[in-house]
Every structure is written in structure tokens, then in C-alpha cells.
C-alpha positions as CSV (number, residue, x, y, z in Angstrom):
1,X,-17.3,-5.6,-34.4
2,X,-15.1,-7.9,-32.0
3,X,-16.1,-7.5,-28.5
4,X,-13.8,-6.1,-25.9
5,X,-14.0,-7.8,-22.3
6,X,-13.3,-4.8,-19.8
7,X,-11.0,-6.8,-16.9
8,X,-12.9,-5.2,-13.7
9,X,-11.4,-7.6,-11.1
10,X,-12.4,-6.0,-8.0
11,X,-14.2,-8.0,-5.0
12,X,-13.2,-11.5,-7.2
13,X,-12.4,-14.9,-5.4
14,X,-11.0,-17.7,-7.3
15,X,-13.7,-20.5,-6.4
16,X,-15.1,-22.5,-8.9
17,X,-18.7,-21.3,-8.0
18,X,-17.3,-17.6,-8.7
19,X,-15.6,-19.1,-12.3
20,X,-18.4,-20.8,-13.4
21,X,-20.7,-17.8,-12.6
22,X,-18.5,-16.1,-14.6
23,X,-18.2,-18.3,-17.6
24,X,-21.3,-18.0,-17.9
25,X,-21.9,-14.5,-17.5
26,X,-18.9,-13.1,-19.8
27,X,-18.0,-15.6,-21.8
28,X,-20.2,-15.4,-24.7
29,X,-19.7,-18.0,-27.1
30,X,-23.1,-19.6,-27.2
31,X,-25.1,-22.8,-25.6
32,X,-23.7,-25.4,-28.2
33,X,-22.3,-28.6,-27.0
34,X,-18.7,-27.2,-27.8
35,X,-19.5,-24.5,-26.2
36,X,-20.3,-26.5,-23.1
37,X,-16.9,-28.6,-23.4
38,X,-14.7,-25.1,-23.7
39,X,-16.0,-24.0,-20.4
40,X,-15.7,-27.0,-18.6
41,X,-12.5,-27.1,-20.2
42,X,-11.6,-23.8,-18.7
43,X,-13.0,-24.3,-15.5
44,X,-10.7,-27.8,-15.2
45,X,-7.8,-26.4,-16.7
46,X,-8.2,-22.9,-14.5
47,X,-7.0,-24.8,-11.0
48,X,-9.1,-22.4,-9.5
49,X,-7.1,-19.5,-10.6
50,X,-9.7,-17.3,-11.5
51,X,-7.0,-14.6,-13.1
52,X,-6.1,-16.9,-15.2
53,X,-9.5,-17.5,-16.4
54,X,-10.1,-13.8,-16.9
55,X,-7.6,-13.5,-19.6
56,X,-8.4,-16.9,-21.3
57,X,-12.0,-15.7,-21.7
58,X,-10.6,-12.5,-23.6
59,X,-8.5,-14.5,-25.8
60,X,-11.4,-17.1,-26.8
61,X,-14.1,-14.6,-26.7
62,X,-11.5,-12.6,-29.4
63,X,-11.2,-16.0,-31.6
64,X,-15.2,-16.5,-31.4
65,X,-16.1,-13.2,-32.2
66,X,-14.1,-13.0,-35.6
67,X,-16.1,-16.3,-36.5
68,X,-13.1,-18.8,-35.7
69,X,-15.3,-21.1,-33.7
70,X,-13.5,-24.4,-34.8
71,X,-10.4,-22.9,-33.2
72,X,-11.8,-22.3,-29.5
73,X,-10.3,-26.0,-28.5
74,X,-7.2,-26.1,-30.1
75,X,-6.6,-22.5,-29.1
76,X,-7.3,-23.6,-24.9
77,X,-5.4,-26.5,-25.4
78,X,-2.2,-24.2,-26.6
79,X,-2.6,-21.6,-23.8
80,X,-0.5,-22.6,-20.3
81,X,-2.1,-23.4,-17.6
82,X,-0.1,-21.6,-15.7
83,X,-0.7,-17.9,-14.8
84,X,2.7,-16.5,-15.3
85,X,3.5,-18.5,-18.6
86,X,0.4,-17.2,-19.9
87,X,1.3,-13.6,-18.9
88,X,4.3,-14.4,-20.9
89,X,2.5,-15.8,-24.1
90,X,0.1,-12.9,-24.0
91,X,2.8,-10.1,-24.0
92,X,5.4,-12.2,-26.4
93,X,2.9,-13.9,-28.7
94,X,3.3,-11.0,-31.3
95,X,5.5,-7.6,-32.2
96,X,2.1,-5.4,-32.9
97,X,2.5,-2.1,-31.3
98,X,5.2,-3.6,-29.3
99,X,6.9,-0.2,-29.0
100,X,3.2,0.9,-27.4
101,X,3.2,-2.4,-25.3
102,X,6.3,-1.2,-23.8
103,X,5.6,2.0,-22.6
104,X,2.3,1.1,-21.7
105,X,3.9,-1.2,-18.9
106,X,6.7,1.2,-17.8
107,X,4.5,3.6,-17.1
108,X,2.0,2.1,-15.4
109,X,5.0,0.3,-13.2
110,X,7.3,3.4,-12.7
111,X,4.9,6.5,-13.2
112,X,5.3,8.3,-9.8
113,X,1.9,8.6,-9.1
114,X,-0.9,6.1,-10.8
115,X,-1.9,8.0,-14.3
116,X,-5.3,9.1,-14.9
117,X,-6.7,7.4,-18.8
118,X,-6.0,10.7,-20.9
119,X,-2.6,10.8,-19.0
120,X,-1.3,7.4,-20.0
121,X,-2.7,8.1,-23.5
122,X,-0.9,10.9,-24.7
123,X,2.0,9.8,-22.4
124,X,2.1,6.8,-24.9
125,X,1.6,8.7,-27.9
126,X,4.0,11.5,-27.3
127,X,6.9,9.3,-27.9
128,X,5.6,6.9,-30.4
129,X,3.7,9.2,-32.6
130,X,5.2,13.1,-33.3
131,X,1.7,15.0,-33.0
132,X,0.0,17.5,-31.3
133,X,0.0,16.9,-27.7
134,X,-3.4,19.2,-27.4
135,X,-6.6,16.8,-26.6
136,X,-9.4,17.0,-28.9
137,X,-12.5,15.6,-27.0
138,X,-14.4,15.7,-30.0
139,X,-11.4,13.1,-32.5
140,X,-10.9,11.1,-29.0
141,X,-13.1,10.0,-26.8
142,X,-13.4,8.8,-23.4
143,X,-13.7,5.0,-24.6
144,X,-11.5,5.7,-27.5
145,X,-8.6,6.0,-24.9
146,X,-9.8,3.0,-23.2
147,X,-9.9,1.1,-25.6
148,X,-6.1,2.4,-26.5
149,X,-5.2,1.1,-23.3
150,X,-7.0,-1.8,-23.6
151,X,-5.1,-3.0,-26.5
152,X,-1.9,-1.1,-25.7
153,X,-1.5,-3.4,-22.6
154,X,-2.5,-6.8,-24.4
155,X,-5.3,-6.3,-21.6
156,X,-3.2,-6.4,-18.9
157,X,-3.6,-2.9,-17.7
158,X,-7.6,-1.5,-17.0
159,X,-9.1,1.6,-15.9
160,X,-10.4,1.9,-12.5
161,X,-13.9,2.3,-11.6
162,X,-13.4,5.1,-9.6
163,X,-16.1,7.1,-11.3
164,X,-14.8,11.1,-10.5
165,X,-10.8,10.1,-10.5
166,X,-10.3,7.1,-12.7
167,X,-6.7,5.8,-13.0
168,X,-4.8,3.0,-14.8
169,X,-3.7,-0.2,-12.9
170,X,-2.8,-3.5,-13.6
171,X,-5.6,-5.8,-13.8
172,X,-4.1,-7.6,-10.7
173,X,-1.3,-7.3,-8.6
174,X,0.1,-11.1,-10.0
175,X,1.3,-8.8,-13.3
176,X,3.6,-6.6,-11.8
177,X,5.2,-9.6,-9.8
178,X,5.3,-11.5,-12.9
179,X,7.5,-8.4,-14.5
180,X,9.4,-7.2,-11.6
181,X,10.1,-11.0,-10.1
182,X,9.9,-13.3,-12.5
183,X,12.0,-11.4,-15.7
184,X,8.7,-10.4,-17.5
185,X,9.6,-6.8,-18.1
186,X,13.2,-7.9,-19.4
187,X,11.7,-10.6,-21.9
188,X,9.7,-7.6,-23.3
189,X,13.2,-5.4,-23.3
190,X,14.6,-8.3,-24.6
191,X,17.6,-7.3,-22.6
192,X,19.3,-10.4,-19.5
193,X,21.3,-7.5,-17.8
194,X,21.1,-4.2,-17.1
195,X,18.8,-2.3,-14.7
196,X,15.7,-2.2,-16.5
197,X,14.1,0.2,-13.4
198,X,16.5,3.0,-14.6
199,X,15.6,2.3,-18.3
200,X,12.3,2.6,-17.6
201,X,13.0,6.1,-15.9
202,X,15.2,7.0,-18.4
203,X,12.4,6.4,-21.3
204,X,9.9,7.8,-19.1
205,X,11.9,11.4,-18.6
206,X,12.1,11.1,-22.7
207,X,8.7,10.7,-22.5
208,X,7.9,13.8,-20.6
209,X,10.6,15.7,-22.7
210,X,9.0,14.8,-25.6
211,X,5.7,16.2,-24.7
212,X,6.9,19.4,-23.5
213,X,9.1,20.0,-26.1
214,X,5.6,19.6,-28.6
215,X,3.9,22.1,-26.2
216,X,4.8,25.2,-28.8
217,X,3.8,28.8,-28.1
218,X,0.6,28.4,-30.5
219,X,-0.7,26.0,-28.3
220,X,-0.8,29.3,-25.4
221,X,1.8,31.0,-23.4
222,X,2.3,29.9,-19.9
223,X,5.2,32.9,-19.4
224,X,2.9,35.5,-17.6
225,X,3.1,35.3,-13.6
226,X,0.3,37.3,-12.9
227,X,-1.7,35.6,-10.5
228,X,-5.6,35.3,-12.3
229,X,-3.7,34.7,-15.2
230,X,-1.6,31.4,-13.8
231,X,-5.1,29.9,-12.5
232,X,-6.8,30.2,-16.2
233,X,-4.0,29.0,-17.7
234,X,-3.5,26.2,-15.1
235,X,-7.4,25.2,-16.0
236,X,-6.9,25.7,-19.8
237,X,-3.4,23.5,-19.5
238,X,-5.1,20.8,-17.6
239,X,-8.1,20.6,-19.9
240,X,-6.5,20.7,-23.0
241,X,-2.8,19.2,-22.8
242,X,-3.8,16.2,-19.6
243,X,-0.1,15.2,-19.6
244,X,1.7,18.6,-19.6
245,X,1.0,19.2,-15.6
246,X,2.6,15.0,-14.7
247,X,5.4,15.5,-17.3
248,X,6.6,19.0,-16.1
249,X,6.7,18.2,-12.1
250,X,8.4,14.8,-12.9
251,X,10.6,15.1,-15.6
252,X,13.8,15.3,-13.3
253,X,12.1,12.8,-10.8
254,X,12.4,10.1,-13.5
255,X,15.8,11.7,-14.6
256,X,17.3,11.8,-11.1
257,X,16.1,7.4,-11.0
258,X,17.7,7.2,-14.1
259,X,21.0,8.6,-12.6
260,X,20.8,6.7,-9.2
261,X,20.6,3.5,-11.5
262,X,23.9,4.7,-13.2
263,X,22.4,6.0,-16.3
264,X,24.4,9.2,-16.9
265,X,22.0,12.3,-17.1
266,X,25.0,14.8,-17.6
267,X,24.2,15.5,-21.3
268,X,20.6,15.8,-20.8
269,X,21.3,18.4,-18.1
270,X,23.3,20.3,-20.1
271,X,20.5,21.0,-22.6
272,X,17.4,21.2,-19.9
273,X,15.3,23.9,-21.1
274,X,15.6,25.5,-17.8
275,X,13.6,29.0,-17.9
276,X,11.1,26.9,-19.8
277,X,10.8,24.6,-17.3
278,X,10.4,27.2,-14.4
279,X,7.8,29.1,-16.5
280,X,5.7,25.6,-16.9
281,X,6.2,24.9,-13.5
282,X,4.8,27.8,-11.7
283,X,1.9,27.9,-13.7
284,X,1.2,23.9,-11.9
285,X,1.8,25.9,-8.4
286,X,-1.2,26.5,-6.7
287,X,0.5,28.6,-3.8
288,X,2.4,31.6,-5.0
289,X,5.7,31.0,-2.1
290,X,6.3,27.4,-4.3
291,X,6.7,29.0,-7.3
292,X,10.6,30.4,-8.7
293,X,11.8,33.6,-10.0
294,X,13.1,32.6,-13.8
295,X,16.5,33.3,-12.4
296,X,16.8,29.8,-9.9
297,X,19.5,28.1,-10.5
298,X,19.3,24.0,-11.2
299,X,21.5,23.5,-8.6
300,X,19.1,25.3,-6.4
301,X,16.4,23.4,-8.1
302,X,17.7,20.0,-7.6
303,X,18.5,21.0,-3.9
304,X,14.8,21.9,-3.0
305,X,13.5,18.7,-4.4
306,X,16.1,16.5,-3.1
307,X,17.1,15.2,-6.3
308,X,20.5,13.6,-5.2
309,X,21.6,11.5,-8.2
310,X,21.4,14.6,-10.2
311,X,23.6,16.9,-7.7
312,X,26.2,14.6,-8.4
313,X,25.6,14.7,-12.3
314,X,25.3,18.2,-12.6
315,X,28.3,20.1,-14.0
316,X,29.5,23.7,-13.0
317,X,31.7,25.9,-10.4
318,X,28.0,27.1,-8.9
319,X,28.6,26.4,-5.0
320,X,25.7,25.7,-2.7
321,X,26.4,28.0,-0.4
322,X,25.8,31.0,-3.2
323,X,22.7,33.3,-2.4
324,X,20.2,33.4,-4.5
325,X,17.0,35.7,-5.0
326,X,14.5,31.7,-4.0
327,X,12.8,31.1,-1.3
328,X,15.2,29.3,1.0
329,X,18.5,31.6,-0.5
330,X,21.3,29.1,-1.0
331,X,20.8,25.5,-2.4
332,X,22.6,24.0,0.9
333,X,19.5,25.8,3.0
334,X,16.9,24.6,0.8
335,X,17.9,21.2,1.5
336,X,18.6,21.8,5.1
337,X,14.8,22.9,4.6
338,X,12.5,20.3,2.9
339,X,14.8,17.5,5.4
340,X,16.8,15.8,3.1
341,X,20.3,14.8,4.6
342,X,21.3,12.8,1.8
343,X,20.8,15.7,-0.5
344,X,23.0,17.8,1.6
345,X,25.8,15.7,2.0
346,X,25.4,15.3,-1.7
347,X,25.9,18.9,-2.5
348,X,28.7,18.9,-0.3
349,X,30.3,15.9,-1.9
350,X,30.0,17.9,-4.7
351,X,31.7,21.0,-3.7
352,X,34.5,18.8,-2.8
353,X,35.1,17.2,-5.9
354,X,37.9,19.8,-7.2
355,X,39.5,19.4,-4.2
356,X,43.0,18.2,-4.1
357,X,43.5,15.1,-1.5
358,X,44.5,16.6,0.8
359,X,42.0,19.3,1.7
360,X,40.0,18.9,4.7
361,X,36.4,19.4,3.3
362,X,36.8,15.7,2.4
363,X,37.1,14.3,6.4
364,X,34.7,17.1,6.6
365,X,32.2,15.1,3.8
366,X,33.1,12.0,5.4
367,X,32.5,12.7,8.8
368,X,28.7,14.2,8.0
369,X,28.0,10.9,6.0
370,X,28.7,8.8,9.0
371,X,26.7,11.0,11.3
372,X,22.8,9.3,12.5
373,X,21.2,12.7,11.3
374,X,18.1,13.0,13.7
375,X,17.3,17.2,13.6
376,X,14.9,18.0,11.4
377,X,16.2,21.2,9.7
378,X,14.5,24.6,9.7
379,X,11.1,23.2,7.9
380,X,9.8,24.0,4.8
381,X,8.1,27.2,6.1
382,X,11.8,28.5,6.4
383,X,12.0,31.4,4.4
384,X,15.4,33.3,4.2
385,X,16.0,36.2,5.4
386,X,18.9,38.6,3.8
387,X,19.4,40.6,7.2
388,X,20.8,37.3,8.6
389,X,24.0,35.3,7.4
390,X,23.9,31.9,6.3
391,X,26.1,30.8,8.9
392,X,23.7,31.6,11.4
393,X,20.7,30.0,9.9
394,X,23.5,27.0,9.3
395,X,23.8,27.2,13.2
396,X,20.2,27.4,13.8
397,X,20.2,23.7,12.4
398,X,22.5,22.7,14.9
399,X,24.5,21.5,12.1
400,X,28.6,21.9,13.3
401,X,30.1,20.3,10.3
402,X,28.0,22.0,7.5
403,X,28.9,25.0,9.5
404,X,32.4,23.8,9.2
405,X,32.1,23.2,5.7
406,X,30.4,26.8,5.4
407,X,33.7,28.4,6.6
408,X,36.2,26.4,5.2
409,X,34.9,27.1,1.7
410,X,36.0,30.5,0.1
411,X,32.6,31.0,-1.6
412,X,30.8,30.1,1.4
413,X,30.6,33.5,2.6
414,X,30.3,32.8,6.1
415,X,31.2,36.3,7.6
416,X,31.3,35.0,11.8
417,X,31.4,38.7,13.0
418,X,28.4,39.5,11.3
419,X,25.9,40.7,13.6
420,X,21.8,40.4,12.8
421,X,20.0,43.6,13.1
422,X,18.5,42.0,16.2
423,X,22.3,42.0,17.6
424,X,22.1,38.3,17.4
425,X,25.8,37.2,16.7
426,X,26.9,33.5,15.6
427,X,28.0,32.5,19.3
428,X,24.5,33.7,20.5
429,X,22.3,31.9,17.9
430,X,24.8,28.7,18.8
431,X,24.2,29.0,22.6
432,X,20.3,29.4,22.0
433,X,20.2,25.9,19.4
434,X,21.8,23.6,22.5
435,X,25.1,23.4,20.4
436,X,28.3,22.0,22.2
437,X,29.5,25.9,23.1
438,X,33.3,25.1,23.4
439,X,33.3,22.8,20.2
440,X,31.5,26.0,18.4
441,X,34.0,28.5,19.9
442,X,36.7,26.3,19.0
443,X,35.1,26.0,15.4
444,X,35.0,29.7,15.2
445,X,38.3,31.1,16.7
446,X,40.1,29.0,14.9
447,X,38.7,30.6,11.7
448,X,39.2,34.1,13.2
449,X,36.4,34.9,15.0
450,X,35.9,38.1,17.4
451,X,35.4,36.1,20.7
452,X,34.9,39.9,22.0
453,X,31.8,40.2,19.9
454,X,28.8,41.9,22.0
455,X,25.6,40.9,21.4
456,X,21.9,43.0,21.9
457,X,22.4,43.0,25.5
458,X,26.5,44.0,25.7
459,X,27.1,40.4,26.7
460,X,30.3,38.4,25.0
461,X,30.2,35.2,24.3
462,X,31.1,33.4,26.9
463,X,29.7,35.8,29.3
464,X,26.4,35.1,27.0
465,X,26.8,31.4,27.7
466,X,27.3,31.5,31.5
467,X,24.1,33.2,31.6
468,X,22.2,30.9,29.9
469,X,23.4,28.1,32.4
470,X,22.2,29.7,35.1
471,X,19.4,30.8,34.1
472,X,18.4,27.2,32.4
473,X,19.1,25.8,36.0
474,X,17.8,28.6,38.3
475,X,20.4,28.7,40.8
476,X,22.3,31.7,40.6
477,X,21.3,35.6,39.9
478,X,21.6,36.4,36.4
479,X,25.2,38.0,35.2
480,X,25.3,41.6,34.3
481,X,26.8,43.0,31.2
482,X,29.4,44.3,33.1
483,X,30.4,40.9,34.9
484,X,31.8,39.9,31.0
485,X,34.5,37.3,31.4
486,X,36.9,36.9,28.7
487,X,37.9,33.7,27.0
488,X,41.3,33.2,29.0
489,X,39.6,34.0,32.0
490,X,36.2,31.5,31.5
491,X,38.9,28.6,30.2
492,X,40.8,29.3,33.9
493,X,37.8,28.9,35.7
């Protein structure tokens, strides 16, 4: 049986003391006098590379072992010398398993998150072979599936030897230059043009599609949200389908890349197995406030994770100022929430793109894009809360033009003389964030706000606001609810 060389890297230098150790060591093609001439051979034609005489080893050691002894010389003599020519040969020299080879190197380049062994295995396998996704320890083993790799990657790509969390990598960092910089991953494509990072994605959310879609109800339900049951299932999912937990919490990661590198991903949003999805996905939650209700939106979905290319892609009249029964309520807030900017302006693009020219929510868009956004939002431990409006958690982000945006819009429902049942009104919660307070009242009059609106302590706006300066600078006797100015008045003055 032919010998595999396991490419453990690690700790290597590339002197000739550490290549002829090696020869030595690993290269096991006996003491004859040819066998002396191939390794000094090597060693010469190495240029202290020792990389590159890593790989030659694995190809001579693969010509000895199947008896082809006579070959070892002309065989070195046909190899480049250099490294990334013989990366080349090695991945182009055939078209076995080339569809394997493919994915193989796309994942282990664009997975989000470096894949464990059984991972990248049936991440391979669910697109190239339509089978059970469900791992059978007893058919394949743990060196089966290194050995899948092994050959899968035309030994490029090896198994760390991280002994309780073992991941795939490329045997040296020299590979992924040699496919990212020097057109290596576009000879494989065979493709000159093109942007073969958003291919990638776009295979890889196939990928993860692919092995959902063979995840069938006999396999187990993951549909029940009672809490002992998600943790057994979680185990049982982890155990027995390895690739079900990666493909379900990134299958619109790779999606949204796909659509930032202008591969449309309208159609596949149209059929994204949405309740599906969320089911799948709560199961891989450890803590319960991350998981959904089965009637979240996508929109709302897309918003939380700041998935921006898809925002854009997504089709619909949902707004992103509509309620809903999540965590953060309204898409725009769950944005606002986990920090992303660029997601918000996103779904504000998109609210405007039914607009006629001359609306104002475009400036409005416009305006927020140019912005240097340096608040950081309500936080993810934000959690919304029905007795308040969304205009004044918008305000609590100290966010003037979203808060434009949220009145402007019809469907924003931004009611400005709604009072909290703490009697906090908009202009209070305003005053308290350090907002410009004559920009706000501006903002809000002119939409037909009551600037008579009392709050807790019987204290209009702009009586509420002269307060607060006096207080913040201790210098004057704080102003009773009776010493209320109103607007005409506090403008005079």
C-alpha cells in the first residue's frame, strides 16, 4: 500500500542541515547509490527552500512506492525548481477529482472560520456526492477523512496537530499567496476574469444549502424549542451531522460575499427556506435571548447580522421601521444595536428606492452616508421595549437623521406625542442624549409636534431643557414647573 507523507510543517527552517535531516528521515527510498544521487539532487536543486522539498519528497516517495524506481531521476528533473511553478504543476498536472480539488481549496481559503477534518469532509462531499449527510464513525474514520483531505488537496492542505481541536490549513502560508497573488486559484477555475472571491462564496453558500437541504426529518426534528430538548439535539446534531451547525450560521455570510462581489443573490432569496432556517438556527443558540420566534422576518434577519449586500438584494414593501415580536423590534433598531452603520444606511437606502427623485429621504440617505459615525448604538443587550416608541429609542442613539428618516416615512410609525409610561416624551429623551435641542425641536415641529407636551415632572420642553442647563452648570436654582416658558417666549430670550 503506497505511503502517505503527512505535511506537518510546524517549527521548520529551510537550512540545508534541516533538508538533509529530513531527506533522510522521510524520504524513504532506500541507501542505493541512486538513491544517494536523488537526494543530493534534491537538496541542490531545493535552493534551500525547504517547502519545496516537502512536496518533492511526496511526489518521489509516491513514484518509489508503486515500484517505479527507474523514474525517481527523470521525474526530479521534470519538476520546477521553483516553489510556485511547482504549486502549479501539482494542482494542474491532472483532472482527478478535480471538482473535489476545487472545493477543497475554496473552502479552506474562504470558510469563515478554519474547518475542523469532519467539517471539510462532508462540506466536500455534500456537493459532489448526493448522500446522506449523517456521519457514520463506524464506515469513516478519523484517518479515512484525512486521508480524503490529503488527496483532495493534492497535499496541499493538512490537519493540524492540535490534538483536542484539530483544523484544516494549508501546509504553508506560500499556498494561499500562490492562489490569491499569483492567479493560482483562477488557473484551477480556469476562468482570467471575474471575481473568483465571490465565486468561491457563491459555491460555498451552495455548499451549505446542499447539506441542509439533505438534512430530512428522518434524520431527527430540530422544530421543538423546549429548552432540554434544544441542548440534546444541539449534542446529537453536532455528533452526527459535523457540518449542519457551520452550514446553518453561515449560509447567508457566504451569500451576502457573494452579493457584495456582484453575484446577484435575489433568486436564491426568494426561495430561502426561511422557517427552516430559524428552526435550525436556534437549536445552534446556546443562550435562549439569541434565538427567533419562527415569525422574524429576513429583513429583520439580515439587519441583526449586518448582512448589507443582501439588504440591498432582498425584495419586498417590508419597511425597517415595522415592529416586530424579535428581540431588538424593528430591523432599523437591530442594526442600530449590534453597531453596524453601514447596515443601517443600507436599509435606509433601501427604503428609498421606490422613491420618486424628488423625495427628500434621498438627501436624507445621502447625508447619513457622509456622516463619520462615531456613537456606538444602544448595544447588543438592548432589548425593545413595546411601552416605548421607536422614535424615542431612535433618539436615544442620538441619531437626528435616522430620526428624520423615521418621521418622514409613512410606515415609520413615529408617533412624537407619544409619552412613555414613565412620562418621558421625545423632547425629554432628546435633551437627556446631548442632542442639538433646537435642531431636534425644529426636526419635530416641523412634523407637528406638541411643543406643549408635559413630561413626568409638568415641565415642557423647553422649560425641560433650561433646567437641564442649569443644573449641568450649577449656577442658577432649578426652574419650577410653574416657571414653563413657551416656545415664542424661550426663542425671544
Amino acid at each position: 500500500m503506497p505511503k502517505k507523507i503527512e505535511l506537518v510543517l510546524e517549527g521548520q527552517e529551510g537550512h540545508d542541515q534541516d533538508i538533509i535531516s529530513y531527506l533522510d528521515s522521510e524520504l524513504e527510498i532506500g541507501d542505493s547509490k541512486l538513491a544517494q544521487e536523488v537526494r543530493a539532487q534534491i537538496k541542490e536543486k531545493a535552493s534551500g527552500v525547504f517547502m519545496w522539498v516537502v512536496l518533492v519528497s511526496g511526489i518521489l516517495q509516491q513514484k518509489y512506492d508503486q515500484g517505479r524506481i527507474h523514474t525517481l531521476k527523470q521525474t526530479l528533473r521534470e519538476i520546477p525548481g521553483d516553489l510556485h511553478e511547482l504549486f502549479r504543476d501539482i494542482l494542474t498536472r491532472d483532472d482527478a477529482n478535480k471538482d473535489e480539488l476545487l472545493l477543497c481549496i475554496q473552502w479552506v481559503l474562504f470558510a469563515r472560520n478554519p474547518l475542523k477534518p469532519e467539517q471539510l469532509y462532508f462540506a466536500v462531499r455534500s456537493h459532489t456526492e448526493c448522500t446522506t449527510c449523517k456521519w457514520d464513525r463506524d464506515e469513516i474514520g478519523e484517518l479515512a477523512i484525512r486521508n480524503f483531505i490529503l488527496s483532495s488537496s493534492k497535499g496541499l492542505a493538512e490537519v493540524t496537530r492540535v490534538k483536542n481541536d484539530p483544523t484544516v490549513q494549508f501546509i504553508h502560508e506560500s499556498v494561499r499567496d500562490f492562489l490569491l497573488k499569483d492567479n493560482g486559484l483562477s488557473e484551477i477555475l480556469m476562468e482570467e476574469n471575474g471575481n473568483l472571491s465571490a465565486e468561491s462564496h457563491d459555491q460555498l453558500k451552495k455548499c451549505c444549502f446542499q447539506y441542509m437541504q439533505s438534512y430530512t426529518e428522518k434524520d431527527g426534528t430540530l422544530t421543538n424549542n423546549f429548552n432540554p430538548y434544544l441542548v440534546e439535539a444541539r449534542v446529537v446534531a453536532d455528533f452526527e451531522f459535523p457540518f449542519l451547525r457551520y452550514a446553518v450560521q453561515n449560509i447567508l455570510y457566504h451569500a451576502n460575499a457573494a452579493e457584495e462581489g456582484h453575484i446577484s443573490q435575489a433568486r436564491f432569496l426568494e426561495s430561502f427556506p426561511l422557517a427552516k432556517w430559524i428552526q435550525h438556527n436556534n437549536v445552534f443558540q446556546d443562550k435562549e435571548v439569541r434565538r427567533h420566534t419562527t415569525g422574524a422576518s429576513l429583513l429583520y434577519l439580515l439587519a441583526e447580522y449586518n448582512f448589507g449586500g443582501l439588504i440591498e438584494s432582498h425584495q419586498g414593501s417590508q419597511s425597517c421601521f415595522d415592529i416586530e415580536g424579535e428581540r431588538y423590534g424593528a430591523p432599523i433598531l437591530a442594526s442600530m444595536a449590534t453597531g453596524s452603520r453601514p447596515t443601517v444606511w443600507k436599509l435606509l437606502k433601501r427604503e428609498t428606492r421606490d422613491e420618486p427623485a424628488t423625495s427628500r429621504l434621498h438627501p436624507l440617505c445621502n447625508e447619513y452616508n457622509m456622516e463619520q459615525r462615531r456613537r456606538s448604538g444602544p448595544g447588543r443587550d438592548f432589548k425593545y421595549n413595546p411601552k416605548w416608541s421607536l422614535l424615542h429609542y431612535i433618539l436615544r442613539d442620538q441619531d437626528l437623521v435616522v430620526a428624520s428618516f423615521a418621521i418622514t416615512y409613512p410606515q415609520a410609525y413615529a408617533n412624537m406625542n407619544f409619552r412613555t409610561h414613565g412620562g418621558e416624551t421625545v423632547f425629554s429623551v432628546a435633551d437627556q442624549q446631548g442632542h442639538d435641542f433646537f435642531a431636534v425641536v425644529k426636526l419635530l415641529v416641523d412634523n407637528g409636534a406638541n411643543t406643549e407636551l408635559t413630561d413626568k415632572h409638568g415641565r415642557t420642553p423647553l422649560c425641560q431643557h433650561r433646567y437641564h442647563m442649569q443644573h449641568n452648570m450649577a449656577f442658577a436654582k432649578p426652574i419650577s414647573a410653574g416657571y414653563c416658558l413657551t416656545m415664542e417666549q424661550m426663542l425671544i430670550e
